[in-house]
Chimera marker file (.cmm) of the C-alpha trace (Angstrom):
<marker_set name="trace">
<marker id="1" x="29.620" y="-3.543" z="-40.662" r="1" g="1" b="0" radius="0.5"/>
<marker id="2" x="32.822" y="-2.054" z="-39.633" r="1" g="1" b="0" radius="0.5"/>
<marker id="3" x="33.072" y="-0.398" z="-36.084" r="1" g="1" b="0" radius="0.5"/>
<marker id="4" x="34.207" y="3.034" z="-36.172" r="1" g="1" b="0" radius="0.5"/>
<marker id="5" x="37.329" y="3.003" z="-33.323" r="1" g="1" b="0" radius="0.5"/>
<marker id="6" x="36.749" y="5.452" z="-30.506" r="1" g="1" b="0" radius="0.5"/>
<marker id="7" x="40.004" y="6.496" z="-28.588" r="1" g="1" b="0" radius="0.5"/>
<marker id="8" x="39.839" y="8.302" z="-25.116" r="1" g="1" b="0" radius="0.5"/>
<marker id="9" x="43.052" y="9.548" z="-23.605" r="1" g="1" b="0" radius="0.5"/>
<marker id="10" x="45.509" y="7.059" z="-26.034" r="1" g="1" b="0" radius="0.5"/>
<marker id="11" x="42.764" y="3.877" z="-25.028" r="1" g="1" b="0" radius="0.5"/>
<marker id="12" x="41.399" y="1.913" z="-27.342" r="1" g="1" b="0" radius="0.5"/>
<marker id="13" x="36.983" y="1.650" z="-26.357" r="1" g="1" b="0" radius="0.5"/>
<marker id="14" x="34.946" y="-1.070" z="-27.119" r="1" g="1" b="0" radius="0.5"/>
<marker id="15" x="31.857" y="-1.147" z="-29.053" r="1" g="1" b="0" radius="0.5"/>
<marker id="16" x="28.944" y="-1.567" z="-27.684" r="1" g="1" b="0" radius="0.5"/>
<marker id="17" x="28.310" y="-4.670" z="-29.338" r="1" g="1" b="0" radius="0.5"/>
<marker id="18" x="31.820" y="-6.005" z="-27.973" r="1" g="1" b="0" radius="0.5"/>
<marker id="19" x="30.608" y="-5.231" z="-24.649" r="1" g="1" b="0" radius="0.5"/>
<marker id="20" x="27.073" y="-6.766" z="-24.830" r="1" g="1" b="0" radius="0.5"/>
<marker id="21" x="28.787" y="-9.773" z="-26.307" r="1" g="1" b="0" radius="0.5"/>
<marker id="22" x="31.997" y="-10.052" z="-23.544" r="1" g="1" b="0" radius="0.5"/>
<marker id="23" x="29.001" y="-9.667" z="-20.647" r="1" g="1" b="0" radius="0.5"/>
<marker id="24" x="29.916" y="-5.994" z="-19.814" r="1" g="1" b="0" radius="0.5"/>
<marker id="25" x="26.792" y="-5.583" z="-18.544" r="1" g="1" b="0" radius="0.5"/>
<marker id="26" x="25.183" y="-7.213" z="-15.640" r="1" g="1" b="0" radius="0.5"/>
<marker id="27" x="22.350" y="-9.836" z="-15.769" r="1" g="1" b="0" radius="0.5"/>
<marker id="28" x="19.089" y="-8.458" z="-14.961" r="1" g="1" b="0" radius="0.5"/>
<marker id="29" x="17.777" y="-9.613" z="-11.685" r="1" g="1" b="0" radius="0.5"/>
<marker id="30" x="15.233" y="-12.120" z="-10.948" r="1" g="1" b="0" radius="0.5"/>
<marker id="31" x="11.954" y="-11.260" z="-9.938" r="1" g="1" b="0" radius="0.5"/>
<marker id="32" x="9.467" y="-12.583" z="-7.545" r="1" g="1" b="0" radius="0.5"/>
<marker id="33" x="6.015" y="-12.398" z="-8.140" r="1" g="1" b="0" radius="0.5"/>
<marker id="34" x="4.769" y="-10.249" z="-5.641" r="1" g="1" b="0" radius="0.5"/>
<marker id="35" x="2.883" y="-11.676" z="-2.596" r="1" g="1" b="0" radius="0.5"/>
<marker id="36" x="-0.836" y="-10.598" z="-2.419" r="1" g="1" b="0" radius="0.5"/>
<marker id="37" x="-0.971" y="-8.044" z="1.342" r="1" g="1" b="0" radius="0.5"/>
<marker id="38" x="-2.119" y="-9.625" z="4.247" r="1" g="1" b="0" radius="0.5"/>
<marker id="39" x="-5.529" y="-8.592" z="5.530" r="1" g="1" b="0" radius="0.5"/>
<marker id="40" x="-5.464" y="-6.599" z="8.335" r="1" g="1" b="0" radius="0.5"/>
<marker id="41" x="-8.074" y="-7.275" z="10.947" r="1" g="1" b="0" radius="0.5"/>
<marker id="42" x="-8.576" y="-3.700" z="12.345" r="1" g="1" b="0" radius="0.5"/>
<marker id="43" x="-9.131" y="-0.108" z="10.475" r="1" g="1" b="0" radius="0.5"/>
<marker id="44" x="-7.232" y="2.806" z="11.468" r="1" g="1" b="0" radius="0.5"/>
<marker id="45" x="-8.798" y="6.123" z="12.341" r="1" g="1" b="0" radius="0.5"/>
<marker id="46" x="-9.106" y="7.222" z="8.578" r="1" g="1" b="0" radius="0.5"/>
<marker id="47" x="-10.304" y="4.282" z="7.608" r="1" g="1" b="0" radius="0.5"/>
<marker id="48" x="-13.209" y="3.858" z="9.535" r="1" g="1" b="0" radius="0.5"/>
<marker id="49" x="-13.994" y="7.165" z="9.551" r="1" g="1" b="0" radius="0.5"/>
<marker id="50" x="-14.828" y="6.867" z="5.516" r="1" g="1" b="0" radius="0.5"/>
<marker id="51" x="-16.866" y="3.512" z="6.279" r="1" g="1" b="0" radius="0.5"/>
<marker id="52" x="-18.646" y="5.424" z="8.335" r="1" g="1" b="0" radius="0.5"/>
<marker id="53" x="-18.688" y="9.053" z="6.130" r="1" g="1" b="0" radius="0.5"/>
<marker id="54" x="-17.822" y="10.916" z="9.406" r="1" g="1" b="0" radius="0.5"/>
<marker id="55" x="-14.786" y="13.340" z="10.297" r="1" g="1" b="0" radius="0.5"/>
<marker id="56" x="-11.302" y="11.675" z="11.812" r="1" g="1" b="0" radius="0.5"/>
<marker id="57" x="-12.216" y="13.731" z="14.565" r="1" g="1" b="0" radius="0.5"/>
<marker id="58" x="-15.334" y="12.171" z="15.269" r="1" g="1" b="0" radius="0.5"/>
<marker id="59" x="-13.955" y="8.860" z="15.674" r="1" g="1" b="0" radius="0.5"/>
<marker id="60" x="-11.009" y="10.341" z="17.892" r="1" g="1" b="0" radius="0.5"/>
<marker id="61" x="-13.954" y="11.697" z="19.947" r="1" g="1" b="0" radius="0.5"/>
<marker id="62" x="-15.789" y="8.486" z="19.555" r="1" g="1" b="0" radius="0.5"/>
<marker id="63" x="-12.483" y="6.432" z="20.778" r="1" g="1" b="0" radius="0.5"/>
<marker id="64" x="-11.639" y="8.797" z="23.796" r="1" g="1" b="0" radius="0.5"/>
<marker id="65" x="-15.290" y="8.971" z="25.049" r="1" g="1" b="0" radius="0.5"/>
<marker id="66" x="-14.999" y="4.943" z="25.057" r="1" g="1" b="0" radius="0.5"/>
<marker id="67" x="-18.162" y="4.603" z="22.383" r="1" g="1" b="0" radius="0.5"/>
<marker id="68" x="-16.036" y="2.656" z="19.747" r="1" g="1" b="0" radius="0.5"/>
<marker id="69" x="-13.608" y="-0.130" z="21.370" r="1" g="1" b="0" radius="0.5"/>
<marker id="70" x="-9.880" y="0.320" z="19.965" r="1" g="1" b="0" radius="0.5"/>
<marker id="71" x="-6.443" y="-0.412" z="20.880" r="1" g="1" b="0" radius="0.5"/>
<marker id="72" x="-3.294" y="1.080" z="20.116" r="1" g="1" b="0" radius="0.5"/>
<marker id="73" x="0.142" y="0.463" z="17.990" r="1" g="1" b="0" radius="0.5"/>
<marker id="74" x="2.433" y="2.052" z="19.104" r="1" g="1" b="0" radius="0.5"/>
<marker id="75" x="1.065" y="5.503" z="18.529" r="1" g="1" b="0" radius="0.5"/>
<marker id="76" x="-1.562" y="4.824" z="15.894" r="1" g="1" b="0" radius="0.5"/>
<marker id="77" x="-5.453" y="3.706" z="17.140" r="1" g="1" b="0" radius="0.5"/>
<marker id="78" x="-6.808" y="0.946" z="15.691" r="1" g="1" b="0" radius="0.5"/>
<marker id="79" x="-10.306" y="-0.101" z="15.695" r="1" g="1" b="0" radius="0.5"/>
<marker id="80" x="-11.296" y="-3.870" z="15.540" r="1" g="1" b="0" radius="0.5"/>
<marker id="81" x="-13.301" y="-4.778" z="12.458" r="1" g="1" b="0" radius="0.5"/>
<marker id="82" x="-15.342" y="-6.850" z="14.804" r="1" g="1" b="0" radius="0.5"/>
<marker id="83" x="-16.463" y="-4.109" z="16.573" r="1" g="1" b="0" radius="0.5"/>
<marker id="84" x="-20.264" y="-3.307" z="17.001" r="1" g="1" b="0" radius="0.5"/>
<marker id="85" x="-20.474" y="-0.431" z="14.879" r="1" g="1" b="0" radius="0.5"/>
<marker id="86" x="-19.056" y="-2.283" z="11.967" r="1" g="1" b="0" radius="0.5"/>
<marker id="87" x="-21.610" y="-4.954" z="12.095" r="1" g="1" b="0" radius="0.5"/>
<marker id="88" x="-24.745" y="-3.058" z="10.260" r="1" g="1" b="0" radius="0.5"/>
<marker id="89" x="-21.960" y="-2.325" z="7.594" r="1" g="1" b="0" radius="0.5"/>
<marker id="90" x="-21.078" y="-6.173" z="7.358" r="1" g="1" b="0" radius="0.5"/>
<marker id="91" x="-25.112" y="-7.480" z="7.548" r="1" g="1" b="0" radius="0.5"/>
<marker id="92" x="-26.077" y="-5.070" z="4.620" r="1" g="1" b="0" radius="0.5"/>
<marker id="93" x="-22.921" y="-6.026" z="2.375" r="1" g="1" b="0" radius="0.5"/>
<marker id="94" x="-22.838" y="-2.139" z="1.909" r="1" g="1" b="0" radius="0.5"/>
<marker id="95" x="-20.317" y="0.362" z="2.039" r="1" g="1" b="0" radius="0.5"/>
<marker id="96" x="-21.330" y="2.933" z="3.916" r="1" g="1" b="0" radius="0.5"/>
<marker id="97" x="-23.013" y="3.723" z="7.503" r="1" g="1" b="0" radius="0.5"/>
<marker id="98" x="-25.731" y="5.219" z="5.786" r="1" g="1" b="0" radius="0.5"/>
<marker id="99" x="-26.400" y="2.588" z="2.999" r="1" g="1" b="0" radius="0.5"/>
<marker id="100" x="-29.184" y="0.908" z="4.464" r="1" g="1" b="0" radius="0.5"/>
<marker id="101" x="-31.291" y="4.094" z="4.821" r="1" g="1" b="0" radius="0.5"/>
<marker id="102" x="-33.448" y="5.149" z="1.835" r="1" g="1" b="0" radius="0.5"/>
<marker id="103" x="-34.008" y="8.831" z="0.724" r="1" g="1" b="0" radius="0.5"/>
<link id1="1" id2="2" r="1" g="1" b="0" radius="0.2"/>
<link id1="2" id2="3" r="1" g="1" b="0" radius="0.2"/>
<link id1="3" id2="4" r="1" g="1" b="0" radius="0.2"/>
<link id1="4" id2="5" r="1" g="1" b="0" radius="0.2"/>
<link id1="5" id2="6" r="1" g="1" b="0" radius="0.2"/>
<link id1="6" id2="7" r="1" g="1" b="0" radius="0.2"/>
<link id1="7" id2="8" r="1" g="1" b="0" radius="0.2"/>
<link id1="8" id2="9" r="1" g="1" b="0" radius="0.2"/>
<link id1="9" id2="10" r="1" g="1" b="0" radius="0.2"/>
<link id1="10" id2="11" r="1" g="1" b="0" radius="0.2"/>
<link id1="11" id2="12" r="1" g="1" b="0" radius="0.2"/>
<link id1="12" id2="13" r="1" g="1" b="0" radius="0.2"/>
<link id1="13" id2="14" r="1" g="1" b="0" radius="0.2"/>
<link id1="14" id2="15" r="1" g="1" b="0" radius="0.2"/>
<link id1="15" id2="16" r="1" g="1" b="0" radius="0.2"/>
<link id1="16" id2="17" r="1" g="1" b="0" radius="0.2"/>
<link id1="17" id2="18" r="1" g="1" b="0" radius="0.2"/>
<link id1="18" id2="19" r="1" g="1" b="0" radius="0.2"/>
<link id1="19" id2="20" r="1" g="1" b="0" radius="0.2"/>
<link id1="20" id2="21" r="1" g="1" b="0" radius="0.2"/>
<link id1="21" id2="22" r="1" g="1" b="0" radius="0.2"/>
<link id1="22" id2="23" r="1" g="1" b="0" radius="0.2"/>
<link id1="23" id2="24" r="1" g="1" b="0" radius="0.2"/>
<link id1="24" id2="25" r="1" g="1" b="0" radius="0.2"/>
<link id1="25" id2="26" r="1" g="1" b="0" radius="0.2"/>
<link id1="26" id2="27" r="1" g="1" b="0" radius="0.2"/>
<link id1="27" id2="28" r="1" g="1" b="0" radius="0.2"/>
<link id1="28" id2="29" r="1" g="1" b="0" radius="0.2"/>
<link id1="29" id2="30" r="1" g="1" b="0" radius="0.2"/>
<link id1="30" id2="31" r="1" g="1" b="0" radius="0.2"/>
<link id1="31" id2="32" r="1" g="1" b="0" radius="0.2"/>
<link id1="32" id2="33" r="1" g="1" b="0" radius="0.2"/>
<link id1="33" id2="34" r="1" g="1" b="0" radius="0.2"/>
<link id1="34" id2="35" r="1" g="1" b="0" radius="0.2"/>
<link id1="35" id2="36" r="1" g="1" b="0" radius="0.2"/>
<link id1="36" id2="37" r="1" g="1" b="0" radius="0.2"/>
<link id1="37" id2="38" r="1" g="1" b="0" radius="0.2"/>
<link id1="38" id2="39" r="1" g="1" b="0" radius="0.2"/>
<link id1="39" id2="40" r="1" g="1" b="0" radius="0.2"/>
<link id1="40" id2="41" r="1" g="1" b="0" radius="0.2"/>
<link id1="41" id2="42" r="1" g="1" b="0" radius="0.2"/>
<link id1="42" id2="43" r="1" g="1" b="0" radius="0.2"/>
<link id1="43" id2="44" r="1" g="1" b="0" radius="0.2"/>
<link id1="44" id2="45" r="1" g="1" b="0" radius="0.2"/>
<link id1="45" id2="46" r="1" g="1" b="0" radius="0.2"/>
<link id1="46" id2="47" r="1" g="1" b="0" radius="0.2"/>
<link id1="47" id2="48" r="1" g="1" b="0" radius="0.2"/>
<link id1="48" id2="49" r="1" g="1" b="0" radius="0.2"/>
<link id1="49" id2="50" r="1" g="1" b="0" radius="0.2"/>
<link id1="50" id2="51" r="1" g="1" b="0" radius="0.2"/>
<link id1="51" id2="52" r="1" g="1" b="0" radius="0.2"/>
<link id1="52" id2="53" r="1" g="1" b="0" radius="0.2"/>
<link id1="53" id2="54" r="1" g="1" b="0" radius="0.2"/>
<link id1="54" id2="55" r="1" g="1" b="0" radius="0.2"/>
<link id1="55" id2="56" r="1" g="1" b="0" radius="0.2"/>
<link id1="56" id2="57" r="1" g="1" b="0" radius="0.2"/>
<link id1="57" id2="58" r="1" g="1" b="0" radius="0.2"/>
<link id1="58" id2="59" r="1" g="1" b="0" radius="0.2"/>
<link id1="59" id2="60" r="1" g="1" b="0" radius="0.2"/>
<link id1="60" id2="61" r="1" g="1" b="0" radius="0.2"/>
<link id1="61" id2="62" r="1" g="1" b="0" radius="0.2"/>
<link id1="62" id2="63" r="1" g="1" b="0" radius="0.2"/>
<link id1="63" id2="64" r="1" g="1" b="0" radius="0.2"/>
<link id1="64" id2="65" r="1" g="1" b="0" radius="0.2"/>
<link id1="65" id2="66" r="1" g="1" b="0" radius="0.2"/>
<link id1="66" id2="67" r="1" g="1" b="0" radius="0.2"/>
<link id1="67" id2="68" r="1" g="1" b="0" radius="0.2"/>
<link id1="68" id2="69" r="1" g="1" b="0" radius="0.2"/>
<link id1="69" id2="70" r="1" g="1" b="0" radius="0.2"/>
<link id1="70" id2="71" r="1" g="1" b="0" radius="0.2"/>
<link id1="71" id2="72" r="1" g="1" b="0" radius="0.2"/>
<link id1="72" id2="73" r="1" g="1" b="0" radius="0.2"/>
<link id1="73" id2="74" r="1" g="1" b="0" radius="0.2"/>
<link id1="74" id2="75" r="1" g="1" b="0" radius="0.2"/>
<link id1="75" id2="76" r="1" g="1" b="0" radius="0.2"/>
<link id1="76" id2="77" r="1" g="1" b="0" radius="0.2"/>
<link id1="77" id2="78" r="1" g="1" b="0" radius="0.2"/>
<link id1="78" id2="79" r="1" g="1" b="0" radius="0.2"/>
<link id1="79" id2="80" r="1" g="1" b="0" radius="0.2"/>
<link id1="80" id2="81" r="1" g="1" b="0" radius="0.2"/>
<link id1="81" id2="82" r="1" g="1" b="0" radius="0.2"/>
<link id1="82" id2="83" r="1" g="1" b="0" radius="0.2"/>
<link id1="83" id2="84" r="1" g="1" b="0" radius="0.2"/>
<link id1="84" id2="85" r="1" g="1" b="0" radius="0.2"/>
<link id1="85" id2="86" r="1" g="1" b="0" radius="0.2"/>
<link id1="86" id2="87" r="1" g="1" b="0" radius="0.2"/>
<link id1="87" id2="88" r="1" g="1" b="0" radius="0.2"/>
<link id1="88" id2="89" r="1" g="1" b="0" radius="0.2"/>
<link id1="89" id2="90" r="1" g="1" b="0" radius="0.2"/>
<link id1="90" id2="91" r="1" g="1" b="0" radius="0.2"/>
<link id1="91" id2="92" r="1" g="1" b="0" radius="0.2"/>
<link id1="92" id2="93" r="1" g="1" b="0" radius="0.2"/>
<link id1="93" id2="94" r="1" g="1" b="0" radius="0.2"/>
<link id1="94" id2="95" r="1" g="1" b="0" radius="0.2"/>
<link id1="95" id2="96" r="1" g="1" b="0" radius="0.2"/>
<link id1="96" id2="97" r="1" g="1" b="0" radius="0.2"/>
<link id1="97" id2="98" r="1" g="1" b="0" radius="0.2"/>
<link id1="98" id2="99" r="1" g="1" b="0" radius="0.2"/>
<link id1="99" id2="100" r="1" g="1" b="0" radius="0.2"/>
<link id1="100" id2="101" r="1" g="1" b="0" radius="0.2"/>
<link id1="101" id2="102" r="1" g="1" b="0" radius="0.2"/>
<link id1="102" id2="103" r="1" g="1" b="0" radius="0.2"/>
</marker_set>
């Protein structure tokens, strides 16, 4: 099959299959696998406060009233995941604060 000749201002374009051939266009990159996230070993406010199917605001309460032990990063609060009020959560296997009551 005969390429039709394109011309732009007096220049003589290629083809695209002249280009693909000649290596016009660039290699595509090599990718990594991705690496699996690392496990963090505290919850932050929201986080907790969803294991524990109460407000953000409770737990800022909670934090600032020293009830729930936490630390900060910079300016975010973090709670441990060792701390007391996650261990009923761990024990039961159950998401939720509330999971080992029955209705």
């Amino acid at each position: 099959m005969m390429a039709k000749i394109r011309r732009f201002r007096g220049r003589v374009l290629p083809t695209v299959e002249e280009l693909v051939t000649e290596g016009a266009f660039p290699a595509q990159p090599v990718t990594r696998p991705a690496e699996p996230p690392v496990e963090s070993q505290a919850y932050s406010v929201a986080e907790a406060a969803v294991l524990l199917h109460v407000a953000s605001s409770t737990i800022y309460k909670c934090v600032a009233a020293g009830n729930i032990p936490s630390f900060r990063v910079g300016t975010t609060i973090r709670i441990p995941k060792s701390a007391p009020i996650f261990q009923n959560l761990e024990s039961n296997g159950q998401e939720g604060f509330y999971a080992d009551q029955s209705t």
